[in-house]
Backbone as CSV, one residue per row, in Angstrom:
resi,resn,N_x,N_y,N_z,CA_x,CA_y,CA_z,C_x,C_y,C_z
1,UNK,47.772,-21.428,-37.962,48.581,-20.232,-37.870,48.395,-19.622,-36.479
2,UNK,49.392,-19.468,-35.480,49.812,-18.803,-34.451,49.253,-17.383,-34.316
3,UNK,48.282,-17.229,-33.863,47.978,-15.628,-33.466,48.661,-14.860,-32.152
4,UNK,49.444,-14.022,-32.565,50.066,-13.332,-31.807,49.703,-12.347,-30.545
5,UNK,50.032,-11.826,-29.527,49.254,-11.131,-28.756,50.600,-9.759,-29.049
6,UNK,49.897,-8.617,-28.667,50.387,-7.082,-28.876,52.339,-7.501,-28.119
7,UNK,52.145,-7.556,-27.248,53.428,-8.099,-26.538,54.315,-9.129,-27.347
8,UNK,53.818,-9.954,-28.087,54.513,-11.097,-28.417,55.268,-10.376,-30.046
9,UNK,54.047,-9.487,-30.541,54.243,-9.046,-31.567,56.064,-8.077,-31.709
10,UNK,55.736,-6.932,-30.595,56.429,-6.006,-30.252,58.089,-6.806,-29.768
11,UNK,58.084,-7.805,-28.973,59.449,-8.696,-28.970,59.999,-9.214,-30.412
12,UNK,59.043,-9.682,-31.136,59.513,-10.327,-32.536,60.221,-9.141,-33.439
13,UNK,59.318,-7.965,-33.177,59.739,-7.154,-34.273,60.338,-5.646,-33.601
14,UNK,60.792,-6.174,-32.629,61.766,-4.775,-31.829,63.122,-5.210,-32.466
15,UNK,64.037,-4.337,-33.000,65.572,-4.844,-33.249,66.111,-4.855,-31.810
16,UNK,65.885,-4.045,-30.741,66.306,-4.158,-29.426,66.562,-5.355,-28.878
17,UNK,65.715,-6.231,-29.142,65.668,-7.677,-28.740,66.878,-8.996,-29.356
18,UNK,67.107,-8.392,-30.602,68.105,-9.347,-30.939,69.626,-9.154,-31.476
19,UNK,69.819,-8.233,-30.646,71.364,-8.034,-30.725,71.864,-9.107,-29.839
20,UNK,73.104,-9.577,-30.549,74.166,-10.861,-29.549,74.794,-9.914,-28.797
21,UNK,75.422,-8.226,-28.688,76.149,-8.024,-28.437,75.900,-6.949,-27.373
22,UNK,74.717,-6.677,-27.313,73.910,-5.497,-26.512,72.363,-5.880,-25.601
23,UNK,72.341,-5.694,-24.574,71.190,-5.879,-23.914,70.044,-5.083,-24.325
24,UNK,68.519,-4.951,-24.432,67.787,-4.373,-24.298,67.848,-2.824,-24.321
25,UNK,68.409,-2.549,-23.240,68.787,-1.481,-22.543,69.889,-0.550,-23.258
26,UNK,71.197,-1.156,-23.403,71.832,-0.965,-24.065,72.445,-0.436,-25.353
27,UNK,71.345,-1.135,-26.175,71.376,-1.031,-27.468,70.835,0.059,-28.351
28,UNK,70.125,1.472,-28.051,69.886,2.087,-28.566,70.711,2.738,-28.591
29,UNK,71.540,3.698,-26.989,72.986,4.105,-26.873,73.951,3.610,-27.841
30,UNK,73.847,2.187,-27.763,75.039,2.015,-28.699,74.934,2.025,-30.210
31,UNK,73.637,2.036,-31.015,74.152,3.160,-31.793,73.773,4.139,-31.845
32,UNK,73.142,4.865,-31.328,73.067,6.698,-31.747,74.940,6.732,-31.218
33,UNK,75.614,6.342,-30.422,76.932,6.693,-30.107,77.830,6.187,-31.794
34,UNK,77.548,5.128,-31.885,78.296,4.750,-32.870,77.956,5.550,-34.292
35,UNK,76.629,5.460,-34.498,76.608,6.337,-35.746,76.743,7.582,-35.884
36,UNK,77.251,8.428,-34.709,77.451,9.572,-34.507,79.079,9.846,-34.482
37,UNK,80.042,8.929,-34.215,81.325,9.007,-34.197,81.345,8.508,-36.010
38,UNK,80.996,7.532,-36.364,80.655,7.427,-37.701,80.769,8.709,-38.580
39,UNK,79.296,9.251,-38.162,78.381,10.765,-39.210,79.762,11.518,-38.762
40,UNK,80.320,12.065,-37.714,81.843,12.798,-37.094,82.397,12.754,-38.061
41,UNK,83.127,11.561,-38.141,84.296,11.548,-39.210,83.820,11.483,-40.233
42,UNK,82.859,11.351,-40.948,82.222,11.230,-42.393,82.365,13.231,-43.030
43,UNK,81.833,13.640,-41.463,81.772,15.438,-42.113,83.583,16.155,-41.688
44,UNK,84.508,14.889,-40.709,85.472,15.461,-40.661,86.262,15.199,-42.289
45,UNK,85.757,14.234,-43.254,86.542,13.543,-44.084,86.196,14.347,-45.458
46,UNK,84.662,14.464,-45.799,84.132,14.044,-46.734,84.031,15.922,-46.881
47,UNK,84.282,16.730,-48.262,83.219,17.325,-48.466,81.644,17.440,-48.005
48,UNK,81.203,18.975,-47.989,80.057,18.637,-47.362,79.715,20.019,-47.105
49,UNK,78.053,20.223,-48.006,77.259,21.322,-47.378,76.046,20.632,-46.664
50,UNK,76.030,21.663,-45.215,75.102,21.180,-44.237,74.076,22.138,-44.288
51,UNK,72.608,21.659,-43.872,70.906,22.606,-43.485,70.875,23.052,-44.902
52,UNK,70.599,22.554,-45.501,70.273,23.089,-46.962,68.717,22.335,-46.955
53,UNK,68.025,23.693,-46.554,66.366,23.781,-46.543,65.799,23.100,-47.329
54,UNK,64.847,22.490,-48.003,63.864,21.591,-48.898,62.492,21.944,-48.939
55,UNK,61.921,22.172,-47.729,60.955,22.572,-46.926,60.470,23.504,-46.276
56,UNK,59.263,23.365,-45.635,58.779,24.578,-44.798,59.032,24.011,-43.065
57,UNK,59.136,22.919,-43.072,59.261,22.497,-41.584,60.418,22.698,-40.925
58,UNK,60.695,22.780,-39.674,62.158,23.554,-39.130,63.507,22.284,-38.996
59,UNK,62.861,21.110,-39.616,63.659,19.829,-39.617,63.832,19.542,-41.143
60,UNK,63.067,20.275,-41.852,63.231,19.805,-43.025,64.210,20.415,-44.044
61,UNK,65.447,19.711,-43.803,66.453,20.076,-44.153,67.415,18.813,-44.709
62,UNK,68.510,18.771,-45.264,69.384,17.912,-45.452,70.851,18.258,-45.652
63,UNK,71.717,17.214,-46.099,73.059,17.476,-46.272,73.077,16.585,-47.364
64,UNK,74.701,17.084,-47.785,74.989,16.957,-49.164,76.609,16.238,-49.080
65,UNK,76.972,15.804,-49.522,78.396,15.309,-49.066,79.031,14.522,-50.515
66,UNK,79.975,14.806,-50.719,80.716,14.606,-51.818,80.620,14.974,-53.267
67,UNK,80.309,16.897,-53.319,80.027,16.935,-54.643,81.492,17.488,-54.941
68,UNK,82.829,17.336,-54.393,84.138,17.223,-55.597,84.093,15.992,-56.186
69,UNK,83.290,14.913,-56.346,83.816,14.172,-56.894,83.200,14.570,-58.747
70,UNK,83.352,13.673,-59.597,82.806,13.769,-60.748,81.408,13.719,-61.076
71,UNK,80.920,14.905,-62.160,79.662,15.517,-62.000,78.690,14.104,-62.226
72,UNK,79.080,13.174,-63.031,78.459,12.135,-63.797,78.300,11.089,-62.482
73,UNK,78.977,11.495,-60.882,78.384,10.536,-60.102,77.041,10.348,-59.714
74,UNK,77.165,8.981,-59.263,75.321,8.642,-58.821,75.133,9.346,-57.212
75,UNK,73.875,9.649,-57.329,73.541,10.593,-56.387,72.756,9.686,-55.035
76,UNK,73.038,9.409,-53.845,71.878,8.274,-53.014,71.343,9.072,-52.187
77,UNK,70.124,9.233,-51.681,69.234,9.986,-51.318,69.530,8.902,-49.628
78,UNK,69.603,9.194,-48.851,69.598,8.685,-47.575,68.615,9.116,-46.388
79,UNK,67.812,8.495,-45.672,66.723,8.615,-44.947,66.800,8.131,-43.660
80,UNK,67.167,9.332,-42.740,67.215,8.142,-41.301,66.150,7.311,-40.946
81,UNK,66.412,6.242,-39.630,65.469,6.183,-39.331,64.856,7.000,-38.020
82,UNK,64.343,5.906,-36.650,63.956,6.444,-35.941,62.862,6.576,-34.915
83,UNK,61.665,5.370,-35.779,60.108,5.218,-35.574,59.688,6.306,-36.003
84,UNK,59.844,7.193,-37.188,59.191,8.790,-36.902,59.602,9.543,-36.522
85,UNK,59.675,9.063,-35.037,59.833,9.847,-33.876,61.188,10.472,-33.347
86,UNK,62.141,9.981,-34.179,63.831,10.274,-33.014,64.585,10.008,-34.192
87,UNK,65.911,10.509,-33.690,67.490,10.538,-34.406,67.222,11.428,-35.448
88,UNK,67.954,11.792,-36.223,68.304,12.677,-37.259,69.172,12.777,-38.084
89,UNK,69.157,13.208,-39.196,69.644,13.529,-40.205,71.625,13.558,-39.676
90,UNK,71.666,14.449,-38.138,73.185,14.538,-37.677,73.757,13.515,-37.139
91,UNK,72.934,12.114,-37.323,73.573,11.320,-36.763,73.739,9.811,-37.318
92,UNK,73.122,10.564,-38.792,72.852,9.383,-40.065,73.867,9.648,-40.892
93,UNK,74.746,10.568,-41.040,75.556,10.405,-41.843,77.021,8.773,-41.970
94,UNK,76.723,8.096,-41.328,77.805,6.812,-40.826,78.205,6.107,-41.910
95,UNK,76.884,6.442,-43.206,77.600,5.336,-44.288,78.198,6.395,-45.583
96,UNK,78.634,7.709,-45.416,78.461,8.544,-46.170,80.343,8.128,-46.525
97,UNK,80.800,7.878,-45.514,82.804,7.815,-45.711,82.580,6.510,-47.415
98,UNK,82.239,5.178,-46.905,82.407,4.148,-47.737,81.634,4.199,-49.424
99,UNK,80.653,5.451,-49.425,80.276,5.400,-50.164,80.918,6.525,-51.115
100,UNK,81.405,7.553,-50.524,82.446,8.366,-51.337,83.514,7.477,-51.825
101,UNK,84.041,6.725,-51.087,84.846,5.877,-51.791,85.418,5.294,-52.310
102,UNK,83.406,4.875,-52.858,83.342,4.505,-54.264,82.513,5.261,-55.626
103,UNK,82.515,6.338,-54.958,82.518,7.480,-55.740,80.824,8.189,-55.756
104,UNK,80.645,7.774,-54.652,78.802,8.011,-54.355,78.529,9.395,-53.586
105,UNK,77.877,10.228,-54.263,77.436,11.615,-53.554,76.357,11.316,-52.475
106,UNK,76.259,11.153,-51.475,75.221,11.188,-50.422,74.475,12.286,-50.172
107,UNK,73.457,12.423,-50.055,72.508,13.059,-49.560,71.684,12.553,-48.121
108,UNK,71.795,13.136,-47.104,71.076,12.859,-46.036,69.910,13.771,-45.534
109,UNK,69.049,13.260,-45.452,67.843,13.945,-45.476,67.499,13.797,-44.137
110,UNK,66.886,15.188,-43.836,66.175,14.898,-42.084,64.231,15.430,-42.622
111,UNK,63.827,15.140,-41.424,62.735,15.593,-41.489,61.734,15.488,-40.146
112,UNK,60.806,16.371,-40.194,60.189,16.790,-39.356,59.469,15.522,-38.330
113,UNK,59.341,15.297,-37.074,59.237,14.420,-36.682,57.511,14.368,-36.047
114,UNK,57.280,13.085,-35.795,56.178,12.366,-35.290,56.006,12.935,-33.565
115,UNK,54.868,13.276,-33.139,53.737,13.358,-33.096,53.509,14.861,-33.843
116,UNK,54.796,15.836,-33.703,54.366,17.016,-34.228,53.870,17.123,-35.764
117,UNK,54.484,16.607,-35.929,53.630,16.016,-37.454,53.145,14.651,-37.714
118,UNK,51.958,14.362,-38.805,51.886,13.217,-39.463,52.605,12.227,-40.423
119,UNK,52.503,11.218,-40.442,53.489,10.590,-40.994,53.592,10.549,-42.387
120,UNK,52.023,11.137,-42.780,51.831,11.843,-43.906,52.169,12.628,-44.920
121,UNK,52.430,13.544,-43.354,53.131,15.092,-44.161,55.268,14.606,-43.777
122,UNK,55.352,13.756,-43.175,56.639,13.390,-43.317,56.756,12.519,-44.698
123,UNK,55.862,11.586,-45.116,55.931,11.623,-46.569,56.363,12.465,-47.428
124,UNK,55.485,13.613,-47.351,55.610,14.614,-48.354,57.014,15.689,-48.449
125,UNK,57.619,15.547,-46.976,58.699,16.486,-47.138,59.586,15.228,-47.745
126,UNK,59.524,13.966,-47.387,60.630,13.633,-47.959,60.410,13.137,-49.363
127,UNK,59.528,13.070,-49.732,59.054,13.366,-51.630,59.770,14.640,-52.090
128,UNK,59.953,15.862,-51.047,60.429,17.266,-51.814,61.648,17.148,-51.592
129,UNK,62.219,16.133,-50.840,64.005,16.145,-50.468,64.235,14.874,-51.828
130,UNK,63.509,14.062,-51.944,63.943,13.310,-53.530,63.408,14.188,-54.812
131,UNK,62.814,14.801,-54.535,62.357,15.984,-55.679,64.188,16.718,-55.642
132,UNK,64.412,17.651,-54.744,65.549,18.397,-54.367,67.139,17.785,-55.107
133,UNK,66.878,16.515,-54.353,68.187,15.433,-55.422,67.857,15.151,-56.572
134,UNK,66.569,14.684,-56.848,66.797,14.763,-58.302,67.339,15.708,-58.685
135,UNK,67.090,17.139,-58.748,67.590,18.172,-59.402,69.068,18.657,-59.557
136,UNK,69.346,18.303,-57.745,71.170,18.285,-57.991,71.463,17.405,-59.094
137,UNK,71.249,15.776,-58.878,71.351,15.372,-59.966,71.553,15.835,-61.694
138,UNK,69.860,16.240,-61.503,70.804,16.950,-63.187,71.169,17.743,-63.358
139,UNK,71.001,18.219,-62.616,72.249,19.616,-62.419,73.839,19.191,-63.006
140,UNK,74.131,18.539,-61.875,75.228,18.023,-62.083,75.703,17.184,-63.730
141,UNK,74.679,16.525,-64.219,74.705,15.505,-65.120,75.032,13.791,-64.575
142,UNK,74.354,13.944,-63.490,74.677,12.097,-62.530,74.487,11.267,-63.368
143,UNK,74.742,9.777,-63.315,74.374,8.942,-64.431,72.632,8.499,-63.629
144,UNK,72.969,8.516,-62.618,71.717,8.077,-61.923,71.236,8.517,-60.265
145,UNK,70.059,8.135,-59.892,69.610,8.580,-58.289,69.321,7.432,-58.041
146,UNK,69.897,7.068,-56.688,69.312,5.884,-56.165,68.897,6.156,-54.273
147,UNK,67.838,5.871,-53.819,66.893,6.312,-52.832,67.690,4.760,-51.942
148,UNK,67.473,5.107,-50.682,67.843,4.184,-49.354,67.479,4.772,-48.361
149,UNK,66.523,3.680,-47.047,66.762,4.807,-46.224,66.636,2.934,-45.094
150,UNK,66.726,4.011,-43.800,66.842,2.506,-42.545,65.740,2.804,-41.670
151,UNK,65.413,1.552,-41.449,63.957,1.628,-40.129,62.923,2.206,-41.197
152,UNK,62.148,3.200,-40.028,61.186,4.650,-40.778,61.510,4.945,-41.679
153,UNK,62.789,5.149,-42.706,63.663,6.061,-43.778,63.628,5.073,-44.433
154,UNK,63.489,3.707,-44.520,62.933,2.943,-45.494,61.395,2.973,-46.122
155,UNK,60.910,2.534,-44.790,59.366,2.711,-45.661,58.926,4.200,-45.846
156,UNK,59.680,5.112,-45.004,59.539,6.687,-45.867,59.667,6.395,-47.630
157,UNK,60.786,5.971,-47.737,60.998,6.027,-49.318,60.193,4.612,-50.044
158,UNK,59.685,3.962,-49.615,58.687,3.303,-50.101,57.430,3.766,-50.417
159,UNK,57.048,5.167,-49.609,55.347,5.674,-49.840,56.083,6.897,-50.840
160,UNK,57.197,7.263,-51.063,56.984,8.298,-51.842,56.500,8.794,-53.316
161,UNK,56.669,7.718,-53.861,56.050,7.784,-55.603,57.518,8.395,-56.070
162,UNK,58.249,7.323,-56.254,59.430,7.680,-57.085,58.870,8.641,-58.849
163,UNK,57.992,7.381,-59.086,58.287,8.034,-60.625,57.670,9.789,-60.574
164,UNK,56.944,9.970,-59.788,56.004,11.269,-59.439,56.983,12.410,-59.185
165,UNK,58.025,11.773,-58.461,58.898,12.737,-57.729,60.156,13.030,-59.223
166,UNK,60.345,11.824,-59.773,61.405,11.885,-60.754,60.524,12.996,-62.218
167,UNK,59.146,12.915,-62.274,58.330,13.365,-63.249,58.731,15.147,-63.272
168,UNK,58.197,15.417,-61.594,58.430,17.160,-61.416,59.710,17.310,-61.907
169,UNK,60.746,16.600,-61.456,61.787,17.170,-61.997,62.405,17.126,-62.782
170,UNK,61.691,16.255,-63.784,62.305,16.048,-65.172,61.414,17.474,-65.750
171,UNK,60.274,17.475,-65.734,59.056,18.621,-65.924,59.300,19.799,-66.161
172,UNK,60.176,20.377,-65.318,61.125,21.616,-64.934,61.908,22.273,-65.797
């Protein structure tokens, strides 16, 4: 087995590196641009309440997008990414158009970022933003919640303890 050096590691597992269509350089611009003309028309299209607090942190906030549709829709909890460290919640909205669609309430969640916080306590706000949807959820009467997130906003929603988060708010 091939032992890797810090450098060799960081090329394999940068997405920067393997776009066909974007250089190095390039490629971060092109999408914060793209998913931002995206998230644009998603809040020019879609229903939509924006900064709806969760938290105590000044990022910890989210959006809500498509509650005309029917109360019994499924609710998706959405998580940018970012490393932690960058993009936001205003520029993650890109998959919110296709999923109204098909009849999906989005939720986009932001949250407080890396170094000013731990990745810890970014756990925990975004445990209280799937705490938060659950509740729209039954509020509403959804048939179901389903969690997604990209990059960081994936394994965010991997450390959160779904059933923990679904428990408080069944609890309630």
């Amino acid at each position: 087995m091939k032992k890797f050096k810090i450098q060799e590691l960081e090329e394999q597992y940068s997405p920067t590196r393997w776009s066909k269509r974007y250089s190095d350089e390039e490629i971060i611009g092109a999408h914060v641009r793209i998913a931002s003309e995206r998230s644009q028309a998603a809040r020019n299209t879609v229903s939509h309440r924006c900064n709806i607090f969760y938290g105590q942190g000044p990022r910890a906030s989210l959006d809500v997008y498509g509650e005309d549709l029917p109360p019994e829709s499924t609710v998706l909890v959405y998580v940018h990414g970012g490393y932690w460290r960058r993009l936001s919640k205003d520029v993650s909205s890109y998959a919110v158009l296709p999923l109204y669609n098909h009849g999906v309430i989005t939720v986009v969640v932001g949250y407080d970022l890396a170094p000013q916080v731990s990745v810890e306590e970014i756990v925990e706000e975004v445990r209280a933003a799937v705490v938060w949807a659950c509740r729209l959820a039954r509020e509403r009467g959804s048939r179901s919640v389903v969690v997604a997130g990209w990059s960081a906003g994936a394994q965010l929603i991997t450390q959160v303890k779904l059933w923990q988060s679904v428990r408080v708010c069944l609890l309630e």
